[in-house]
C-alpha positions as CSV (number, residue, x, y, z in Angstrom):
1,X,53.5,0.4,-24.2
2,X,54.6,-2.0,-26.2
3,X,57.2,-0.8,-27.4
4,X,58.8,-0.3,-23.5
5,X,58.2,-4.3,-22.4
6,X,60.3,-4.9,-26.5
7,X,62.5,-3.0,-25.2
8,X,62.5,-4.1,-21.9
9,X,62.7,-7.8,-22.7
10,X,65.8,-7.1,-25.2
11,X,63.2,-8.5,-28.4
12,X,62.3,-5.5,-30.1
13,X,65.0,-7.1,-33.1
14,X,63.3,-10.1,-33.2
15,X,60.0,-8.8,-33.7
16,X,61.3,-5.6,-35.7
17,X,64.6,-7.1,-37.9
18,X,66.8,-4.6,-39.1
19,X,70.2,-3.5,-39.8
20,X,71.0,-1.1,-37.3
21,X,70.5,-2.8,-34.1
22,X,71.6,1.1,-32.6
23,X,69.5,3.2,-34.1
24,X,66.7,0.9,-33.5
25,X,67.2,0.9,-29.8
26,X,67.9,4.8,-30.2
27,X,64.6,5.1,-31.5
28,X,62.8,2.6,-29.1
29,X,64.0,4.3,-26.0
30,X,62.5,7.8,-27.6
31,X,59.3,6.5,-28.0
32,X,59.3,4.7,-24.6
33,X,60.2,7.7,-22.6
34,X,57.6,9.8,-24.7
35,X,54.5,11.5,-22.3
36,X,52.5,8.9,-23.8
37,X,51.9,7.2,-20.3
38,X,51.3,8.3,-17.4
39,X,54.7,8.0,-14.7
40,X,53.0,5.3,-12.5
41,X,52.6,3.7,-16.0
42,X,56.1,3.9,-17.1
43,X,57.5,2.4,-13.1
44,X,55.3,-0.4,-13.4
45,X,56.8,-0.6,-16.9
46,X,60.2,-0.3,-15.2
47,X,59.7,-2.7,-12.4
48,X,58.4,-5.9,-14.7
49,X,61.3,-5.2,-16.6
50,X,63.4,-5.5,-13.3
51,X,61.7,-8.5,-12.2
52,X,62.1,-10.3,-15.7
53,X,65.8,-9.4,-15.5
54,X,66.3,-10.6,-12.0
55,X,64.2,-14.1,-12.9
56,X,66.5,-14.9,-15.6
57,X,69.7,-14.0,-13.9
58,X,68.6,-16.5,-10.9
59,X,67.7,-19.2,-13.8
60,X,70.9,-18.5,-15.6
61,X,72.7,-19.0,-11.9
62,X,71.4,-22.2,-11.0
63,X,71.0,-24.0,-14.0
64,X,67.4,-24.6,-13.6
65,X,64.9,-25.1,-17.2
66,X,61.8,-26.5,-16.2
């Protein structure tokens, strides 16, 4: 689970550093779209990671740091 919100978030290289930026997102996405979790798991996983996206786009847009 972890590994999908590192993922999600566009952090996994900060918290993992490597080399190959690729292969490590390659990898990533494997282990995120394993049958670890269950599939309401892996939406929920899917819709924070919308919802993150869509709050920093509208911060990005207006200009706003608070």
């Amino acid at each position: 689970m972890l590994i999908s919100l590192l993922l999600a978030g566009g952090v996994l290289h900060k918290v993992q550093p490597t080399t190959d930026r690729k292969a490590q997102k390659q990898r990533a996405e494997q282990l995120a779209q394993a049958d670890w979790a269950s599939a309401a798991t892996l939406k929920a996983l899917r819709d924070i990671a919308g919802a993150v996206s869509e709050a920093v786009t509208a911060v990005v847009a207006t200009g706003f740091v608070g």
